[in-house]
NUFI-181027 format. One record per residue (C-alpha): y, x, z. Coordinates in pm, whole numbers, padded with zeros to 5 digits, always signed. Each point is the difference from the previous one (the first is absolute). Layout:
YXZ...
This chain:
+00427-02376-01244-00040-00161+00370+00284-00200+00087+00165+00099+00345-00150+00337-00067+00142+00360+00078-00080+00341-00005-00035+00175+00352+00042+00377+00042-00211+00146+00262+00028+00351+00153-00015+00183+00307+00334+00069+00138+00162+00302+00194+00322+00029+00172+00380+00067-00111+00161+00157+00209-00105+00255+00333-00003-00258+00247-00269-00225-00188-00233+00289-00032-00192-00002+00363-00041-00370-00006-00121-00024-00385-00275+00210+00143-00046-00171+00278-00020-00315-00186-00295+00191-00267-00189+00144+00255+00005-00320+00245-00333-00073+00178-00116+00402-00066+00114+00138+00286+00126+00269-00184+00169+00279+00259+00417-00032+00035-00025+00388-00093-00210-00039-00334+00277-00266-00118+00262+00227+00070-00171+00273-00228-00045-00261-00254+00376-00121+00040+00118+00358-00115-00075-00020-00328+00206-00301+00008+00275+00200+00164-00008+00280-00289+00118-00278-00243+00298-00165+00236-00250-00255+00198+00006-00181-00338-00366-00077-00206+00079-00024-00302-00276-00266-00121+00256-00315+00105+00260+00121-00255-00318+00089-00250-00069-00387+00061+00345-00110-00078+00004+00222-00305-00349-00169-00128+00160-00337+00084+00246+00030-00217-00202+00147-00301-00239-00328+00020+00265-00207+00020+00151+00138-00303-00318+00008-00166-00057-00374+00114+00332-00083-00185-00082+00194-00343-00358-00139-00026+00127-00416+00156-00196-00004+00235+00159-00233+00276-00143+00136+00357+00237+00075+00257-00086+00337+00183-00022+00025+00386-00086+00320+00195-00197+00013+00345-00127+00334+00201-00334+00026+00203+00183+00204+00284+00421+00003-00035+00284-00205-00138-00021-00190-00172-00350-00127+00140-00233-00190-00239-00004-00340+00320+00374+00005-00144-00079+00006-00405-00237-00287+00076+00252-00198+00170+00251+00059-00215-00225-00148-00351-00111-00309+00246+00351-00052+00097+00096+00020-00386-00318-00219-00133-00191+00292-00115-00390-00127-00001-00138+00302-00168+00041+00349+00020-00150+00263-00221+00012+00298+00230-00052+00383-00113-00029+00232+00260+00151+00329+00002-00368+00170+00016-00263+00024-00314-00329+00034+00137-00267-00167+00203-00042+00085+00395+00072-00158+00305+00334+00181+00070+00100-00035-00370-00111-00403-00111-00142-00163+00303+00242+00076+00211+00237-00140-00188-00199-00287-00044+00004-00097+00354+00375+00096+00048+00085-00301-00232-00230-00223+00150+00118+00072+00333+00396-00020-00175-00142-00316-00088-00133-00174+00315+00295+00086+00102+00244-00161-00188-00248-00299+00011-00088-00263-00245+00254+00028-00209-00054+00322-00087-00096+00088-00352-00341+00050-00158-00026+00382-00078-00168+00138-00284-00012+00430+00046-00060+00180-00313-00347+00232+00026+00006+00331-00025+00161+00149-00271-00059+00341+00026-00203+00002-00361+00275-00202-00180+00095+00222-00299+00380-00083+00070-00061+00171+00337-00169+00263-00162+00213+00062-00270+00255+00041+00251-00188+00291+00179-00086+00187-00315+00377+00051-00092+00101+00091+00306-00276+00265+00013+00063+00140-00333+00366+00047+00101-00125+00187+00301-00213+00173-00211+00273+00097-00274+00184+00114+00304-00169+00297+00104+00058+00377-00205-00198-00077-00340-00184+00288+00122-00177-00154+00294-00063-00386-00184-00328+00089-00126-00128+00142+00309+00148-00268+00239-00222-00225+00186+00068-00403+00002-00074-00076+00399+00048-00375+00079+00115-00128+00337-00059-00307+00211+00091-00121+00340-00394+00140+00214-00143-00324+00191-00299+00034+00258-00376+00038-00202-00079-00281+00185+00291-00219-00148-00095+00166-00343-00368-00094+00036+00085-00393-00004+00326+00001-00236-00093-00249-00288-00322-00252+00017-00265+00279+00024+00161+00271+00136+00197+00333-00086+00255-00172-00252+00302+00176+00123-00154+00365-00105-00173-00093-00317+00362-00213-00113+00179+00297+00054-00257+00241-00194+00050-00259-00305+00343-00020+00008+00017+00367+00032-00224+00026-00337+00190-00231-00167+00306+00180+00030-00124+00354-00072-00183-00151-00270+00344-00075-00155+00147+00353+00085-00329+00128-00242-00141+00137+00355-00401+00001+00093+00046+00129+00299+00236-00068+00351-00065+00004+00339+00063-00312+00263+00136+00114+00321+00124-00228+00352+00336+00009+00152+00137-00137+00339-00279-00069+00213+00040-00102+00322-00186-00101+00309-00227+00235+00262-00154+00318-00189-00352-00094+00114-00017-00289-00281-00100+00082-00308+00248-00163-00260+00017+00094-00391+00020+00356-00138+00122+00291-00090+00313-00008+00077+00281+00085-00202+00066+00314+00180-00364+00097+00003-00023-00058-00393+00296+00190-00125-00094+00273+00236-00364-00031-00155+00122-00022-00425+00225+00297+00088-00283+00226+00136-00176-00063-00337+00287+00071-00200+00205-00291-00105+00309+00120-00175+00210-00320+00168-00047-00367+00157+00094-00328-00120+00005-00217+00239-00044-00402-00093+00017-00216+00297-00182-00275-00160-00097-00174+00324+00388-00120+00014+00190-00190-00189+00391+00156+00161+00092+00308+00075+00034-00137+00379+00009+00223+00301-00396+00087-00020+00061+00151-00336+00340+00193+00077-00093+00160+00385-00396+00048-00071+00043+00124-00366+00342+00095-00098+00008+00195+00349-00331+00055+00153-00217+00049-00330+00251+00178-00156+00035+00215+00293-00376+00082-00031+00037+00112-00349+00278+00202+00037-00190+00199+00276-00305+00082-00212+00256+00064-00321-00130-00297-00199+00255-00162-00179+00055-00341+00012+00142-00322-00181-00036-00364+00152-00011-00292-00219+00223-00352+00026-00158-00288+00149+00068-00334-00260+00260-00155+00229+00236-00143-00244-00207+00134-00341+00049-00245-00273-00362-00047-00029-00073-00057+00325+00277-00213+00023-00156-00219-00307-00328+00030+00154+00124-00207+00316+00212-00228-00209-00333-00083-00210-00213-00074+00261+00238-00169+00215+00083-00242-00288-00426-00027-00103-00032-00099+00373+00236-00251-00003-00098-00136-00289-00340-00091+00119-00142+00294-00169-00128+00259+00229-00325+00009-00147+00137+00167-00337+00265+00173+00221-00279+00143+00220-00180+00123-00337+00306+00231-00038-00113+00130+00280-00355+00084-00111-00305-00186-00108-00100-00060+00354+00317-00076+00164-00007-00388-00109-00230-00005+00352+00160+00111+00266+00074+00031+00411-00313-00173+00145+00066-00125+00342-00167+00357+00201+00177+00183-00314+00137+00332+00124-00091-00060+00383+00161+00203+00288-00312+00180+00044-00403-00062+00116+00025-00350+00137+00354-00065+00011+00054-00272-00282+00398-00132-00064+00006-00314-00115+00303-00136-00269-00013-00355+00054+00286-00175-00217+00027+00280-00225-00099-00130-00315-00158+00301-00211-00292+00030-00295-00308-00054+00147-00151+00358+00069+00081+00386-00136-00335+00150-00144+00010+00349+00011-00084+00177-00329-00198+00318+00083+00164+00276+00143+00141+00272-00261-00063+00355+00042+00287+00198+00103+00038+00404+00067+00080+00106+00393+00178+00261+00102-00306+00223+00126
């Protein structure tokens, strides 16, 4: 293991209490010019649960699992915690390792799959942290995309057959498996990975894998929380759309498995727990949601195995874990903005480029 080396948490942050909640979203949406109005429609869901997201605490609560894990398995890497967009800020977890002689950092982001919004952004958030905090700052090492890891996986499949067992043993062999992710624009989607359309053909695998486990052929993949002006096109159907759709053709019940996210942050309880179940409710579908990993066991071990393989010098064999193709990975246009728009990661150390494997065949919600 790298001396001087340390594990780095990074996520996305939201706000604690109702005054934070206007200028966390001012702080996401910076550079946009996203209307004061929209942000105060988005800043009600917030409201509904106190002005509070609940993905800091989440973080906390993952913290302390790793750590614990860290302690069973010895492995010696002191855990730090830094946000893209609220306290504490990831300019602030890079200062703090510098300031305490950390010269690596293995960092996992709170995100699974490949796409600007979802890896590259990230990427260029710690290189900016970085520059910031100046030479001294540590090398960082970010984990790939682990959205195939069977750990992860694992994870998903119990929740879902819990969800599953849930429902009336009447409706369980009629109920559809729908899987969720966060929609991005098709034009984002296009150039997510090295050749384009990662982000949708990640999600159909993962989605595979899990039903796969549950003894299910078929599911449906659906989008949640889209954003941004109606005339572009981002990913679909929509969640709404697609339980709508299964209960016209006469699913007994819904699971939902929001396999895009690894929390059950405030994305997962407004636009599912709320909105989606909302739109079951009104077209008598019943409805179960599956867990998100947060603090699972296995996904816990997942991170602590990688994060010690990493530090070790291994991320080749760590990256395996991943998949056969994941040894390779984040080329330098990786997961662009969109058409033209590359985002560079200097001083992000990484594997040297993701090839995709080809893109797995997954059901819509037509």
């Amino acid at each position: 293991m790298a001396t001087n080396a340390a594990f780095l948490l990074v996520s996305f942050g939201g706000p604690e209490g109702p005054d934070e909640v206007m200028p966390f979203l001012r702080n996401v949406t910076a550079g946009r010019n996203v209307p004061e109005d929209r942000l105060a429609q988005v800043a009600e869901h917030y409201y509904h649960f106190g002005g509070v997201s609940p993905i800091n605490a989440q973080c906390r609560e993952l913290i302390a699992a790793v750590e614990r894990q860290f302690a069973a398995s010895g492995i010696d890497l002191p855990v730090y915690w830094g946000n893209r967009n609220w306290r504490p800020y990831l300019a602030d977890a890079i200062q703090a390792m510098a300031d305490d002689g950390v010269t690596t950092a293995i960092a996992l982001a709170t995100s699974a799959y490949s796409s600007y919004s979802s890896c590259r952004q990230y990427l260029d958030d710690i290189a900016r942290a970085r520059a910031a905090v100046g030479p001294t700052a540590p090398r960082v090492i970010k984990i790939p995309p682990y959205y195939r890891h069977p750990g992860f996986i694992a994870s998903f499949a119990d929740a879902a057959g819990k969800a599953l067992a849930s429902l009336p043993a009447a409706l369980r062999g009629g109920a559809e498996l729908v899987f969720t992710a966060h929609s991005i624009p098709e034009s984002m989607a296009a150039v997510s990975g090295l050749h384009g359309g990662a982000y949708p053909a990640q999600l159909a695998e993962a989605a595979g894998l899990v039903a796969a486990r549950l003894g299910r052929s078929t599911w449906k993949l659906a989008y949640q929380s889209r954003s941004g002006p109606p005339a572009v096109p981002w990913l679909g159907p929509d969640i709404g759309e697609c339980l709508r759709g299964i209960a016209a053709q006469g699913a007994t019940a819904a699971v939902v498995v929001p396999v895009g996210f690894v929390s059950d942050h405030m994305e997962v309880l407004f636009d599912l727990d709320i909105e989606a179940a909302q739109t079951a409710r009104g077209v008598g579908l019943p409805m179960a949601r599956a867990a998100t990993p947060g603090t699972d066991p296995g996904f816990v071990a997942m991170i602590s195995s990688l994060a010690a393989s990493y530090a070790a010098g291994d991320g080749r064999n760590a990256a395996n874990t991943l998949g056969p193709d994941m040894s390779a990975f984040c080329g330098q246009h990786c997961c662009d903005r969109g058409p033209g728009l590359a985002a560079a990661s200097r001083g992000i150390a990484s594997p040297a480029r993701w090839v995709r494997r080809p893109p797995v065949t997954g059901t819509s919600c037509d």
